[in-house]
C-alpha positions in Angstrom: 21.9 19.9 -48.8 20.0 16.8 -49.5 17.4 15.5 -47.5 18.8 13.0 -45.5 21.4 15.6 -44.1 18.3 18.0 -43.4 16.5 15.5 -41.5 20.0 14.7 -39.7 19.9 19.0 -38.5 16.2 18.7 -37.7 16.4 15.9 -35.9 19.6 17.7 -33.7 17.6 20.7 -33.8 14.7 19.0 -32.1 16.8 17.0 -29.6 18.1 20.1 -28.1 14.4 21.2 -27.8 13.7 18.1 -26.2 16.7 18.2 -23.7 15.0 21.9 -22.9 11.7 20.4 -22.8 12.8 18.2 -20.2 14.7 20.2 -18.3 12.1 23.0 -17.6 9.6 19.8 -16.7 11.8 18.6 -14.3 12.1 22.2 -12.8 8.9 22.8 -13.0 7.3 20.0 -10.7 10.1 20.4 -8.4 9.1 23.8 -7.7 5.4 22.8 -8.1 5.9 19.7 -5.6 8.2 22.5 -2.6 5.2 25.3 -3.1 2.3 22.4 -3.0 3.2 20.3 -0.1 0.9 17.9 0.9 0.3 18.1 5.0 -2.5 15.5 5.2 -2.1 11.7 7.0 -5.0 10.3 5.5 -4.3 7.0 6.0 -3.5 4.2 9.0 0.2 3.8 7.4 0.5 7.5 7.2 -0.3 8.4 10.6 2.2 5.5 11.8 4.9 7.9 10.5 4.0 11.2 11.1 3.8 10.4 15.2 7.0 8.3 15.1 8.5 11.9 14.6 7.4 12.8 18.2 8.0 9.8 19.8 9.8 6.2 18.0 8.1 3.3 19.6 7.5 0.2 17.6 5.1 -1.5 20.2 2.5 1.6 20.0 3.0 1.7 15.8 5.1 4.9 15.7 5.8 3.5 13.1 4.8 0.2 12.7 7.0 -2.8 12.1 10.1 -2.6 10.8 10.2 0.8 11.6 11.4 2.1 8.3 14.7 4.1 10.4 16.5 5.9 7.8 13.7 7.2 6.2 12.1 8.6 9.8 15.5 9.8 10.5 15.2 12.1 7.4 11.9 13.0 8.2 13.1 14.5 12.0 16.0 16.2 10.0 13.6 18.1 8.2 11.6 18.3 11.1 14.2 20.7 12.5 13.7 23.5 9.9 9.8 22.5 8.9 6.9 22.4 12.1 5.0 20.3 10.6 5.3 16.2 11.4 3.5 15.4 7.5 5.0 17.8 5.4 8.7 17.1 6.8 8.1 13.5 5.9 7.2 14.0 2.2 9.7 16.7 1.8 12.5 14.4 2.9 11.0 12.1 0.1 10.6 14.9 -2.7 14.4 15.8 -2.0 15.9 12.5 -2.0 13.6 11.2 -5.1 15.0 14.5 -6.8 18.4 13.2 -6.1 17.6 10.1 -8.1 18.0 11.9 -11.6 22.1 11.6 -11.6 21.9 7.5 -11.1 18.7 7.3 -13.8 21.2 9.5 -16.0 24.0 7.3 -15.7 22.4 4.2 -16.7 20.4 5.8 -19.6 23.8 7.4 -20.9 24.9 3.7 -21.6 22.0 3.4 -24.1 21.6 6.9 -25.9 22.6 10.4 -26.0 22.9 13.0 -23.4 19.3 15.0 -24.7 17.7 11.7 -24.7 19.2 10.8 -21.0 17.4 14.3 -20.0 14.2 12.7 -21.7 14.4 9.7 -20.4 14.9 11.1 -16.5 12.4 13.1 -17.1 9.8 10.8 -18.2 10.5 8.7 -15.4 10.6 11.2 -12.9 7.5 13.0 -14.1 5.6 10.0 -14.0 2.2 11.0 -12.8 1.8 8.0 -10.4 5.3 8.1 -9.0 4.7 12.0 -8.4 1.9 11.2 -6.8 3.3 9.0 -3.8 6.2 10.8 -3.2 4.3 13.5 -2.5 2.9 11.6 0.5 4.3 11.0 4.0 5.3 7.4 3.4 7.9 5.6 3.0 7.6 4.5 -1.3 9.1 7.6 -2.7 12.3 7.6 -0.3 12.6 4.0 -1.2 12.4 4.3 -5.0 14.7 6.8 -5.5 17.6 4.2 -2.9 16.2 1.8 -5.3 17.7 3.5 -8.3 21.1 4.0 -6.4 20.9 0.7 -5.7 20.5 -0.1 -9.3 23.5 2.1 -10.4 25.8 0.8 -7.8 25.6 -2.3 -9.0 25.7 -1.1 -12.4 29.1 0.5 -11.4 30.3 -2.8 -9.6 30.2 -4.9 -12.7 33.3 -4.3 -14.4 35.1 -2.3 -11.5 37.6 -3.8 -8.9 37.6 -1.7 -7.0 37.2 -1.8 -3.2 35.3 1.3 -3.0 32.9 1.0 -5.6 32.2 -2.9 -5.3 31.0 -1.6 -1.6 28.5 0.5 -2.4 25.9 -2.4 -3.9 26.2 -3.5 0.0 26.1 -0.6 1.8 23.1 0.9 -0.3 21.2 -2.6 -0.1 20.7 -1.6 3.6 19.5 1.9 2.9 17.4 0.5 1.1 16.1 -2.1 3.6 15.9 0.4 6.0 13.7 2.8 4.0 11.3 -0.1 3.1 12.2 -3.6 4.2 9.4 -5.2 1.5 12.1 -4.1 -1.5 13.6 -7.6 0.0 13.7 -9.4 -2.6 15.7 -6.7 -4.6 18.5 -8.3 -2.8 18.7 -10.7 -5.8 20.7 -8.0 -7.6 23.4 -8.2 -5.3 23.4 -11.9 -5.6 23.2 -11.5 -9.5 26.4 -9.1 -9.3 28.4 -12.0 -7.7 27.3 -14.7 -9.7 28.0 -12.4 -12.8 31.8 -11.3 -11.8 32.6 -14.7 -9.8 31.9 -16.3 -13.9 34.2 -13.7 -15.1 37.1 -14.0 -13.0 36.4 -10.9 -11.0 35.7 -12.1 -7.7 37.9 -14.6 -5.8 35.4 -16.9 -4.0 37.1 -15.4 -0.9 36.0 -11.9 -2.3 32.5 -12.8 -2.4 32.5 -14.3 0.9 33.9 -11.3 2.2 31.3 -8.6 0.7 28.6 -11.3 1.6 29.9 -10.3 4.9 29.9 -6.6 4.2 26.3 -6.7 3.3 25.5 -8.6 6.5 26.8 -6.1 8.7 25.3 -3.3 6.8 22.1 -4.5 7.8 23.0 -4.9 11.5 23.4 -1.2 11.6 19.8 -0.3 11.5 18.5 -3.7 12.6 20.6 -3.6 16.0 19.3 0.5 16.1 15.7 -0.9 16.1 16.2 -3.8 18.9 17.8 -1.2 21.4 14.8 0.5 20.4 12.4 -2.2 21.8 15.3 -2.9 25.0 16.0 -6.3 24.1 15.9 -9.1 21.1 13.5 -11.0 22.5 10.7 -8.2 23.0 12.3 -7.4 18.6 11.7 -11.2 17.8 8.0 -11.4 19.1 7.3 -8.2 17.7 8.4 -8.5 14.4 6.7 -12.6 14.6 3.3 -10.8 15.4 3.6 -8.3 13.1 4.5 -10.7 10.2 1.5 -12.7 11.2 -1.2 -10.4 11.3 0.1 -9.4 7.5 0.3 -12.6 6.2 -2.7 -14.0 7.8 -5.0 -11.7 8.8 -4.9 -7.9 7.5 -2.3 -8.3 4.9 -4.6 -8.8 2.3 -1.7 -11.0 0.6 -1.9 -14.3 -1.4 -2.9 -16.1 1.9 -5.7 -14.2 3.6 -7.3 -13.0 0.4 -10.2 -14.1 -0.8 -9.4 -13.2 -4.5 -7.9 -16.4 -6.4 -4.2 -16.4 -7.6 -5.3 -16.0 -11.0 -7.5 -12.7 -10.0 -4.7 -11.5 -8.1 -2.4 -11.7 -10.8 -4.6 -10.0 -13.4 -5.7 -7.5 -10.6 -1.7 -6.4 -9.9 -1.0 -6.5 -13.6 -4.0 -4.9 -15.4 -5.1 -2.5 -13.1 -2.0 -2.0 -10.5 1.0 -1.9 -13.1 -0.7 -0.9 -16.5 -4.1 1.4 -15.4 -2.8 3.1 -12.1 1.3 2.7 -12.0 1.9 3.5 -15.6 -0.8 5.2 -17.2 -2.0 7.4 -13.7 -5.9 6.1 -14.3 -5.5 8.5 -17.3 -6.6 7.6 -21.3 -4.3 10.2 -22.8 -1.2 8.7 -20.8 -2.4 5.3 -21.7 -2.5 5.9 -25.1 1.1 7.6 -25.2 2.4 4.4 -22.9 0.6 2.0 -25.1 2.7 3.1 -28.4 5.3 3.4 -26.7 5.1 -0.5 -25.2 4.0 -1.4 -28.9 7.1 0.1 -30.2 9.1 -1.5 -27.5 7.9 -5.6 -28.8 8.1 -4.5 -32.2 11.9 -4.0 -32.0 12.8 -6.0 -29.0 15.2 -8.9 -29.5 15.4 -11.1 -26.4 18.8 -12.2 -26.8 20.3 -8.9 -26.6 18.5 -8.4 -23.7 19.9 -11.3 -22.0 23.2 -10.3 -23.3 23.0 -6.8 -21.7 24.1 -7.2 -18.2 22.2 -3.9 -16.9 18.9 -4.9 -18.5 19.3 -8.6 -17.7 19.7 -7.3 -14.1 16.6 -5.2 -14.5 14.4 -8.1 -15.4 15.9 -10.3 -12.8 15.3 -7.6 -9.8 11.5 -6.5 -11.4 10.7 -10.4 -11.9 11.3 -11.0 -8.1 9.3 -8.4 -7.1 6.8 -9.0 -9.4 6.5 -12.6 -7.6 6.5 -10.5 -4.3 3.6 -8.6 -4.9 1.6 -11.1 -6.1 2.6 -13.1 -2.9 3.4 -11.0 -0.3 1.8 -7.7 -0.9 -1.5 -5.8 -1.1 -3.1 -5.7 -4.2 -5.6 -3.1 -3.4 -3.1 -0.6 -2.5 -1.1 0.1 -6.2 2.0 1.9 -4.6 3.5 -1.4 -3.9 4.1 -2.2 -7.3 5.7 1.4 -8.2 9.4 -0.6 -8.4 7.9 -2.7 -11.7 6.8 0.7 -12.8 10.1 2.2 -12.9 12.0 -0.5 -14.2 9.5 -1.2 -16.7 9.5 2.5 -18.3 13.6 2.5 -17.7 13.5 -0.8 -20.1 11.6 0.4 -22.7 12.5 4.1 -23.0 16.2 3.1 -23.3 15.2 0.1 -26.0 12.8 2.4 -27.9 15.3 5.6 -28.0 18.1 3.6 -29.0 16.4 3.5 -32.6 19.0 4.6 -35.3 17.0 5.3 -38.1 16.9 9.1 -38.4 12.9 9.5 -39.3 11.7 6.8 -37.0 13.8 8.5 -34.1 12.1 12.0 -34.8 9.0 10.5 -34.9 9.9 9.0 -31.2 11.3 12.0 -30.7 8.0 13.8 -30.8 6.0 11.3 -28.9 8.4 11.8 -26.0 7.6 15.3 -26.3 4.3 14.9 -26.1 4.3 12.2 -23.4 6.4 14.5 -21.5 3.9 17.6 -22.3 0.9 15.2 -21.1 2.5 13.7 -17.8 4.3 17.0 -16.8 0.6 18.5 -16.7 -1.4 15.7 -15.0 1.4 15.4 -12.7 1.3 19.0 -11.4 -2.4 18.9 -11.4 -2.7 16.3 -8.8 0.1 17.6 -7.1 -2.0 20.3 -6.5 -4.9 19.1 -5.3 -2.9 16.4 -3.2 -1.9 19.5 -0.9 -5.1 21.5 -0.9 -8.1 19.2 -1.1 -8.9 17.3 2.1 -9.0 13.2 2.1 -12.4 11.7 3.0 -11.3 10.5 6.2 -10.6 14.0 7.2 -14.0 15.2 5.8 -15.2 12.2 8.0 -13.1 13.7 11.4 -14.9 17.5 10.3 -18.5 15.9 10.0 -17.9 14.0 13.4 -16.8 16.9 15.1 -20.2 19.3 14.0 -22.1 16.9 15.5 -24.4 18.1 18.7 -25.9 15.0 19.7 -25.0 12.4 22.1 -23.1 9.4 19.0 -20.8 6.5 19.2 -18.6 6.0 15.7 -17.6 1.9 15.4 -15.2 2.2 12.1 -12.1 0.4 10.9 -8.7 1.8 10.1 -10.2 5.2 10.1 -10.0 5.1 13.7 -6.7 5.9 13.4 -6.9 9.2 11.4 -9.7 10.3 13.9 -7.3 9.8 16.3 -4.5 11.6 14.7 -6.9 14.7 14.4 -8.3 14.6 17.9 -11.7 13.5 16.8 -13.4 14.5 20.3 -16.7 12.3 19.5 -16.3 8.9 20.5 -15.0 6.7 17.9 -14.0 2.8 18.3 -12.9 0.4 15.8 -14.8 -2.6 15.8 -14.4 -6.0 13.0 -16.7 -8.7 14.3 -20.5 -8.6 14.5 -20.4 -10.3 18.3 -18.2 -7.3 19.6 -20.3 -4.7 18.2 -23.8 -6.0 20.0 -21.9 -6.0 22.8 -20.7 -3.1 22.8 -23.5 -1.2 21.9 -25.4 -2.2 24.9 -23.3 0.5 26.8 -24.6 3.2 24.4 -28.2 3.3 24.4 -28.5 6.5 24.9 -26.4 7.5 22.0 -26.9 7.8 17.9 -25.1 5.0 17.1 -22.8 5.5 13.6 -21.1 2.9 11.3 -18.8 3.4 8.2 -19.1 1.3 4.8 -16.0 -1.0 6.1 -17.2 -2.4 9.0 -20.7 -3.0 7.0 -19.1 -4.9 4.1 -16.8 -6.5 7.8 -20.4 -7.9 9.0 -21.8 -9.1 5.8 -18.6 -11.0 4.7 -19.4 -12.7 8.5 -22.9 -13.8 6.7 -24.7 -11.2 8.9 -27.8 -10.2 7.2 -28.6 -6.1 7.6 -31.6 -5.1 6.3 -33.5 -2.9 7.6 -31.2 -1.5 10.3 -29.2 0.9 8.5 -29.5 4.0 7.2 -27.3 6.2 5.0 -26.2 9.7 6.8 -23.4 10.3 4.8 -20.6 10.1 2.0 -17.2 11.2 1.7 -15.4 11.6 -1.4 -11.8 11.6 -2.7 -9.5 11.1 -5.3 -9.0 7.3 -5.5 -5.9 7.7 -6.9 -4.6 8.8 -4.0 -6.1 6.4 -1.2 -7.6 3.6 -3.6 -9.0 2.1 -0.3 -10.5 4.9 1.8 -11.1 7.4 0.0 -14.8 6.8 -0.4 -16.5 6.5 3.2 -20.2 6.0 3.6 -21.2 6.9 7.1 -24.7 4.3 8.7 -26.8 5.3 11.5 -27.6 2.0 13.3 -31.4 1.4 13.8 -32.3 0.4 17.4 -35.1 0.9 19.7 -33.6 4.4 21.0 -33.1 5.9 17.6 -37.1 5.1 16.9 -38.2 6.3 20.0 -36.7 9.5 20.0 -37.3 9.7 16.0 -33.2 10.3 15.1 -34.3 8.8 12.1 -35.4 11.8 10.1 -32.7 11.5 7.3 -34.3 10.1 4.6 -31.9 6.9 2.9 -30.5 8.1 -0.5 
C-alpha cells in the first residue's frame, strides 16, 4: 500500500469519526438544551411573549406589534403539556430549530459527502451564539430554523415543475413572516427564484403571476388572524402605523434615531455583532477556529463559481438584503438580529472549505472541524447551562426591590416591564425625561427615591448636569451575552432634602 492510498483509508477512517463526532454533539446539546431549560423573561421583548400565552392582545403588547402568531401559537401548544408560559416558548423554539438539521443536510449534500453534511449541520447547529437565543423565549430561534426551510424550498423549486414543490417557497415565506416579520427582506429569494426560472423557460409569465398570487394570500392568513384580533382594520392600520413609528423614530435605535453615524453602525454590526458575538460567541478559541476557517474560505474562493452556483448566489442575495436591513432598520445593540448573516455566512464557507479535494489538505480540515466542533459543542452547553439556572440582573433587581423595608419609589426604563412581570410589589415607574421625573417626585417626599443607570445616562443625554445628587446603592450583574443591553443595572438613590434629613444616606458611593 503506498502512501497516497493510506492517506485515502485514514482520511475515510477519520470521516466516519467525524460523522460520530457530530452526531453525539448534536445529541448531546439537544438533551442538554430539554434538561436545562431556561424559564426567565429577562427582557421587555420577552415578557411581551410570555403574557400573550395568557391573554393575545396587541394594544396591551401581548405581544407587541406584529404579533409574531405562528410562533405564539407554538408556544400555547406546548403550553398544554408544560405549566410554565417561558419555558413553553423556548421549548417550541429548541424543537422546531432541531427540525432544521434535515433542510441544512439537504443543501450541504449538494456540496460534499454525507460525514461532512453531519459536520457541517452540526457546526451550524452547535453554534454557541445561535444556541444561545434559541434557548430564550423569543421569537429568533423559531424564525431561523423557518428561515432554513425557506432556504431549501426554494432550493427544491429551482429545477422542479412541479405544482407542489414550487408552492412551498410561498407558503413557507409566510411562516416565516409570521414567526418574525423583520426577516422581510428575505422575500427577495422568492423574487430571485422567479427571475431565475422565468430566464430559463420554467415559468410562464402567467405562472409567476399566479404564485405571486399564492404568496399574497399566504400572508393574508395570519395577517387577516391578527386584524380580527384587534376587531377591525382600521384599529390594525393605526396600530401597526404607531408601532412602526416609535421604532423608526424613537426607541428603534435604527439608522434614523441613533446617534451612532452610518459608518459606526456599520463597523458596530459587522465587527462586533456578526464577527465577535454572532460567529465567534465573544469567545478567543472560537475566534481563532472561525478565523482559519474564513482564511481558508478567500484563499480558495473563486467568485465566478459562486455566481454560477444558483444556491450560493441565492445565499448572498438573501444575507446581502438583510445585511442592508440591519444596518437600516434594526438594533445594533441587540446582536440577535443579525443571527440570519450568521447562518448563511458559516453555511457558505463550510460547504466552499469542505469541498477541498486534495486528500492531505481535507484531513487537515478535517481535523479543524473536529476541533471546532469539540470547542463550540462545549461552550455551547456551558452557557446553556447557566442560561437556565443563573438569574438575569433585572430579576436580581425585582429580588433586591422586594427586601426592601423602607418606604421607596423605583423610576427605571424597560425594566419596568420585568418588575412587572414578577410582581415587584414596591412601587416602580418608568420615567425618560428629566421634567416628568421632578414632577413626579413631588408626590413622593416621603419616600427613598431610586434610579437605575438607564434613565441616568436618559437625563444626561438631555444635557442635565447630576452631580452631587446621586448615589450608588447597587449593581447587578449578568452575562452580556445573553442581554447585551441590560444585563448590567446600577441602582441610584436620589439626593433630596428628605433623604438628608432623615440621614438615608448612609451607604457610602463605591
Amino acid at each position: 500500500m503506498d502512501k497516497k492510498e493510506r492517506m485515502v483509508k485514514t482520511s475515510n477512517i477519520f470521516n466516519i469519526v467525524f460523522a460520530i463526532i457530530s452526531i453525539c454533539s448534536i445529541s448531546f446539546l439537544l438533551w442538554t438544551q430539554l434538561t436545562h431549560v431556561n424559564s426567565f423573561a429577562s427582557t421587555w421583548d420577552q415578557v411581551d411573549f410570555a403574557l400573550a400565552l395568557d391573554r393575545y392582545d396587541l394594544m396591551a403588547m401581548q405581544p407587541h406589534f406584529p404579533g409574531y402568531p405562528y410562533f405564539i401559537i407554538g408556544g400555547y401548544f406546548i403550553h398544554q403539556f408544560v405549566d410554565n408560559k417561558v419555558s413553553s416558548l423556548t421549548i417550541f423554539n429548541i424543537l422546531i430549530y432541531f427540525s432544521a438539521l434535515f433542510p441544512i443536510y439537504k443543501l450541504a449534500r449538494k456540496y460534499v459527502s454525507r460525514s461532512y453534511s453531519l459536520g457541517i449541520i452540526s457546526i451550524v447547529y452547535s453554534s454557541t451564539y445561535v444556541m444561545v437565543i434559541v434557548n430564550q423565549p423569543i421569537s429568533e430561534g423559531a424564525a431561523l430554523a423557518a428561515l432554513w426551510w425557506y432556504f431549501w424550498s426554494i432550493h427544491a423549486a429551482m429545477n422542479d415543475k412541479g405544482i407542489g414543490v414550487n408552492s412551498l417557497p410561498p407558503l413557507l415565506l409566510s411562516v416565516l413572516l409570521g414567526i418574525r416579520l423583520s426577516y422581510l427582506p428575505f422575500a427577495v429569494g422568492l423574487l430571485f427564484l422567479f427571475y431565475y426560472k422565468w430566464k430559463n423557460r420554467y415559468y410562464t409569465f402567467k405562472q409567476i403571476v399566479c404564485y405571486s398570487i399564492l404568496a399574497i394570500m399566504c400572508q393574508f392568513i395570519w395577517l387577516a388572524a391578527l386584524v380580527f384580533s384587534e376587531g377591525s382594520v382600521k384599529g390594525f392600520v393605526k396600530l401597526s402605523l404607531a408601532f412602526t413609528s416609535g421604532h423608526f423614530n424613537d426607541w428603534g435605535n435604527t439608522a434614523v434615531s441613533s446617534d451612532l453615524s452610518f459608518l459606526e453602525r456599520i463597523k458596530t454590526l459587522v465587527l462586533h455583532n456578526v464577527l465577535w458575538t454572532g460567529i465567534s460567541s465573544q469567545t478567543i478559541l472560537l475566534a481563532v477556529f472561525y478565523g482559519i476557517f474564513v482564511s481558508l474560505f478567500i484563499f480558495q474562493l473563486k467568485w465566478s463559481d459562486l455566481k454560477k452556483d444558483f444556491t450560493q448566489h441565492l445565499a448572498c442575495i438573501m444575507g446581502i438584503g438583510y445585511l442592508i436591513w440591519a444596518i437600516v432598520a434594526q438594533n445594533i445593540d441587540k446582536p440577535r438580529h443579525i443571527l440570519p448573516l450568521v447562518i448563511l455566512f458559516l453555511f457558505i464557507v463550510l460547504i466552499n472549505v469542505l469541498s477541498e479535494t486534495k486528500e492531505i489538505r481535507k484531513f487537515v480540515i478535517s481535523i479543524l472541524c473536529c476541533l471546532l466542533l469539540i470547542s463550540q459543542t462545549y461552550h455551547s452547553s456551558i452557557l446553556i447551562i447557566k442560561q437556565a439556572n443563573e438569574s438575569p440582573a433585572t430579576y436580581q433587581l425585582s429580588n433586591y426591590l422586594q427586601s426592601l423595608d423602607q418606604p421607596t419609589i423605583v423610576y427605571a426604563w424597560e425594566e419596568t416591564r420585568v418588575l412587572q412581570y414578577m410582581n415587584t410589589t414596591t412601587p416602580y415607574k418608568k420615567v425618560q425625561t428629566y421634567q416628568v421625573f421632578l414632577h413626579d417626585k413631588s408626590y413622593y417626599q416621603n419616600r427613598k427615591i431610586l434610579i437605575t443607570d438607564k434613565v441616568v445616562e436618559a437625563f444626561k443625554s438631555q444635557g442635565i448636569d447630576l452631580t452631587g445628587r446621586l448615589i450608588k446603592i447597587k449593581e447587578f450583574h449578568s452575562n452580556p451575552i445573553y442581554d447585551p443591553v441590560y444585563n448590567y443595572i446600577v441602582l441610584y438613590e436620589w439626593r433630596n432634602e428628605y433623604n438628608v434629613e432623615f440621614g438615608l444616606l448612609s451607604v457610602q458611593a463605591k
